[in-house]
N, C-alpha and C positions, 0 to 999 in steps of 0.2 A: 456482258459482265457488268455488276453493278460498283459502279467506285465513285469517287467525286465528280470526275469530267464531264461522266456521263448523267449524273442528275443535275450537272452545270445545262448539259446538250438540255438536256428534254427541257427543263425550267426555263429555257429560250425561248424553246419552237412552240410552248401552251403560251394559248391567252387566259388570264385567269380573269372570272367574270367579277370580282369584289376588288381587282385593282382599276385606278383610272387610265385610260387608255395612256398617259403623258408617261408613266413609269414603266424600267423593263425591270422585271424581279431580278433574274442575274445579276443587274448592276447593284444590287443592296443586298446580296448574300454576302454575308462578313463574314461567318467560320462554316463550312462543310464536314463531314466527318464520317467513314464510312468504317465499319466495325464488326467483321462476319456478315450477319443479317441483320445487323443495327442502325441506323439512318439517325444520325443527329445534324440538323440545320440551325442555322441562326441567323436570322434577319434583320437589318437596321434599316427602316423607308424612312425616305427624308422627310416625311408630311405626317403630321400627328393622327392615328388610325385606330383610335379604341374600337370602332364599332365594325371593325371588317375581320380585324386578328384574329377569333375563332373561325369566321367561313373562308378567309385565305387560309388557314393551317391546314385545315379538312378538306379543302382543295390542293392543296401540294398533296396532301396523305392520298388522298383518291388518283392521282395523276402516277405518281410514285407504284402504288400497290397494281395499277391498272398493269403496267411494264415490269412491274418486279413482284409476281404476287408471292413468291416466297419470300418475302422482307418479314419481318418477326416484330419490330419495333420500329417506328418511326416517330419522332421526336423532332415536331416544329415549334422551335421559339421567335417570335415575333416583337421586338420594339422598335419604335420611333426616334428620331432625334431631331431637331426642326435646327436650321442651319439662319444662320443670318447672309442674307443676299447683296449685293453691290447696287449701290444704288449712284444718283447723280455726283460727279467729282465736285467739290468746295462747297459741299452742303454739308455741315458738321452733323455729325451723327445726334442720336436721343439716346441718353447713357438709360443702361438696359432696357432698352426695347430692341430685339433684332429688327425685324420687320415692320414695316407703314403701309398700309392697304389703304389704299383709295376709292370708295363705292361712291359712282357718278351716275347721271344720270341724261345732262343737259335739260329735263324737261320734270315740270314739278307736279305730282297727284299720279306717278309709274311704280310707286312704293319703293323708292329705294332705300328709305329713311325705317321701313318696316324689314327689306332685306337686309341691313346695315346691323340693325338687332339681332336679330335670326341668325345672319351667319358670325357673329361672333359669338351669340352662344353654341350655334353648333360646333368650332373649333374647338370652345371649352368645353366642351361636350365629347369629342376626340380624345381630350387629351393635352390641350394646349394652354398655352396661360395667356391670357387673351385680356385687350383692353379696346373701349370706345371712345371716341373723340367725336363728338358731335360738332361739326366744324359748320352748323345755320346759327350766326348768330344773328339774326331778323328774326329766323321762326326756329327754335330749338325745341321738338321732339321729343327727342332719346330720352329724357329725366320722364316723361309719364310714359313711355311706351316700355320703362324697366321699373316705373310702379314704386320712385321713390322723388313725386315731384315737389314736394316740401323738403329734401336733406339738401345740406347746406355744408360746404367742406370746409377743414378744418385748416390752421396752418402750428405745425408745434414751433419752428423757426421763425413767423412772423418774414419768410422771404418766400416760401414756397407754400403749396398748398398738396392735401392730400387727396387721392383718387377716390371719389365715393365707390362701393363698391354694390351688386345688387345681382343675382341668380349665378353668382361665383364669375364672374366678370368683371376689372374695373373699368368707370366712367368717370369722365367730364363732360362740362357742358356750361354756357353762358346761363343756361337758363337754372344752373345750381347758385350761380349767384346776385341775380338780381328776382325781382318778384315778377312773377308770371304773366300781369294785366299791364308789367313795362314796357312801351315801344323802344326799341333801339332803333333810335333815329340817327342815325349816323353814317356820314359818306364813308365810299370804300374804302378810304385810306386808313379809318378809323379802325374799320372791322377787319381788315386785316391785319391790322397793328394788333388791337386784340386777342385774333387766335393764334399769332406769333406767343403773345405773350400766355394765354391759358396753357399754348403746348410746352413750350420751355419751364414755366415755372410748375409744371405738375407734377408733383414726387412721385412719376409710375413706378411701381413693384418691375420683378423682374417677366418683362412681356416675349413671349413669342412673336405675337400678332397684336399691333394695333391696328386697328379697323376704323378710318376716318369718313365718316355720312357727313358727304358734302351737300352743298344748297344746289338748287338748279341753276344751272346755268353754266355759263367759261369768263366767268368777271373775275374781278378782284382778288376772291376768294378765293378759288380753285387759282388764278398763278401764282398767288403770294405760297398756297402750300408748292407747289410745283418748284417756285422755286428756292423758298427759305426751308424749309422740312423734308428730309432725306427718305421719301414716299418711295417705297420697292417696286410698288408696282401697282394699276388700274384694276376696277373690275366697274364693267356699264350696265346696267338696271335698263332696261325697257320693257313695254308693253307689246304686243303684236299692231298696232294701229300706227296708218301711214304716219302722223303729228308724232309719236310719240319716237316712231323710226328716224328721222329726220333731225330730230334734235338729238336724239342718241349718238348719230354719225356726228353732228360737231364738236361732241365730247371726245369721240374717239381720237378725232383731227385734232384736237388741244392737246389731249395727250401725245400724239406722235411728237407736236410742236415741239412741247419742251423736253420733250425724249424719254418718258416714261412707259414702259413695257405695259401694255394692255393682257391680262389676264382668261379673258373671257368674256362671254355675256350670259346675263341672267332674264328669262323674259317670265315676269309678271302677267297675272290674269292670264292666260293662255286659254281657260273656258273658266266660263261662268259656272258653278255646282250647285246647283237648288238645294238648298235649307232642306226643302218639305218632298222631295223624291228625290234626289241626286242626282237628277237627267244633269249632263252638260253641253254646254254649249260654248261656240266660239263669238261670242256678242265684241268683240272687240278686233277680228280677224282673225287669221290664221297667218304661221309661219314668218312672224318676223324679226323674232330671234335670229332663225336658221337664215335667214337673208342678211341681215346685220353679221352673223358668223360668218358666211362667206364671200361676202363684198369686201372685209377687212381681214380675213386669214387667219381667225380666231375663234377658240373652241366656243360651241352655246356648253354653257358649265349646267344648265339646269332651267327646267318652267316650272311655274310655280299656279295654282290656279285662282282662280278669284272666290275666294270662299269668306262666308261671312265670319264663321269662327277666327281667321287670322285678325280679322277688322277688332270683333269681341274682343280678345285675347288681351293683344295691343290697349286697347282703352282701358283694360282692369289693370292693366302693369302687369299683366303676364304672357311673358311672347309665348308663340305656339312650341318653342324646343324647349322650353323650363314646364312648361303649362302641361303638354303632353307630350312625353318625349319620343313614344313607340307609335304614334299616328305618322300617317302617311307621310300628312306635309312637313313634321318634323323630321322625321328619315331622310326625303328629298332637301332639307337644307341642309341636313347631314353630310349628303354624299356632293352637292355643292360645292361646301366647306373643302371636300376632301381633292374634286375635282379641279379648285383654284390653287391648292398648296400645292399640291403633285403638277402641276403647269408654273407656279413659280419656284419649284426645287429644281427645275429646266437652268433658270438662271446662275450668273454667275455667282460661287460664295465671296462674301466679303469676309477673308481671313482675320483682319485686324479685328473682326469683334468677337472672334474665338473660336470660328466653327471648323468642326473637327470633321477631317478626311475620314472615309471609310477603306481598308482594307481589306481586300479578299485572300481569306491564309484556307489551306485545304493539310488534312492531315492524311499519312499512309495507315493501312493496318496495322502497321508494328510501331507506330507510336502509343 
């Protein structure tokens, strides 16, 4: 017999292939409704999902018609609602910003500062309201790899300063306010004073996801955010090559240190892709993501390959998910993106900054 329960039951016991393994659909069905031969669903995932909501709908519709092929109508609605997460206790919050995303690396030239881009426009790209924090201030990035290394931010209060914004993302960064060929010579005390003060005083819009492209390394810089800045949670950037593994695990161990929830890992270069035939190859190793995954008890969220076009992209000020958004490697930052939210909606919510419970309500026929 076809009623609620029972498209509760089945919706359990399917894996559906455009969810990330972290989510179970059941637990984000918010109204059911069964109506003769009528099927009206309604779904709220807690991770921003524009690019999956028509091939998850057509998957429920196909699972459904498979066990009930006399169903006449079916009616899957699919939104998002991104929650704000609990982070460290006596770290004052960033007034509208839910979430602080931390993308590390321990070791510098593994592209995390290229991943740092990419996947904050993929979030925006979902669905999310997404900002970046470029937190190298010795070598700051992010201003040419979003293609706006001359803007310059504004303050209308003369206390605070505004968020540049560039490919529907906003940004800061040190290198918005000093000139490009300036050394920042300055000990760590400085520079962490610093990015204390660029984060605080920057008038962000209202953010789902701030995305922080930390420098290399577990200095200064990485504890003063750890422990002044109310960071949700980790995500580690490596390469497959033994140097690059090894520095990655000290990141991981920093993070455990100061008690921030590791996300996942991202492995960079995985094969080399020739320009001029496409042959690939593994010129950097194999499988060091998925060893770094299981040595530490956390998902690999994504590989990413060594292609020249990401390198291009980057240098023109156009990342590869604003530049081409239906190529491959933009897809794969895509589902990334989707693969780190859906592992930090796991966490706990932090209620005091508003985020709203979901409810599962089922109706009879004869309502």
């Amino acid at each position: 017999m076809l009623d609620e329960q029972a498209i509760l039951d089945l919706v359990k016991s399917t894996d559906f292939e455009s969810l990330p393994e972290a989510v179970e659909l059941a637990d984000f069905i918010k109204d059911s409704r069964v109506n003769g031969d009528h099927v009206t669903l309604q779904i709220m995932l807690p991770f921003p999902c524009d690019g999956v909501k028509l091939a998850l709908a057509d998957e429920i519709e196909a699972v459904i018609r498979k066990d009930w092929p006399q169903t006449n109508k079916i009616a899957v609605e699919i939104k998002s609602h991104v929650a704000a997460y609990e982070t460290k206790a006596g770290v004052p919050p960033l007034a509208k910003i839910k979430n602080v995303i931390a993308v590390a690396s321990g070791k510098g030239g593994v592209g995390k500062s290229t991943t740092s881009v990419n996947l904050a426009l993929a979030l925006a790209a979902e669905g999310a309201k997404v900002g970046i924090l470029d937190a190298d201030i010795y070598g700051p990035s992010v201003p040419i790899m979003l293609g706006i290394p001359d803007a310059r931010p504004v303050s209308e209060d003369k206390k605070t300063i505004l968020p540049l914004e560039a490919h529907n993302i906003q940004a800061m960064s040190i290198g918005f306010l000093v000139d490009e060929k300036q050394a920042m010579v300055w000990r760590g005390p400085m520079a962490s004073s610093a990015l204390q003060q660029i984060v605080r005083d920057t008038r962000w819009g209202e953010l789902d996801y701030l995305i922080v492209d930390l420098p290399p390394g577990t200095g200064d810089i990485q504890l003063t955010l750890s422990q002044k800045i109310p960071v949700t949670a980790a995500v580690i950037v490596t390469t497959p090559q033994d140097l690059a593994l090894a520095d990655a695990k000290k990141a991981v161990t920093m993070f455990e240190k100061v008690k921030i929830p590791v996300m996942g890992v991202v492995e960079n270069m995985s094969t080399h892709i020739c320009s001029n035939c496409g042959h690939q190859e593994a010129i950097f190793g194999e499988g060091g993501g998925n060893i770094l995954s299981e040595d530490y008890d956390m998902p690999l969220l994504g590989q990413l390959p060594l292609a020249m076009s990401i390198r291009q992209q980057l240098d023109e000020g156009k990342p590869a998910v604003a530049d081409d958004p239906n190529s491959k490697i933009s897809l794969t930052y895509r589902e990334i993106a989707r693969n780190l939210t859906a592992n930090l909606s796991q966490l706990g919510k932090d209620y005091s900054k508003g985020a709203d419970s979901i409810a599962i309500k089922t109706w009879s026929p004869s309502e």
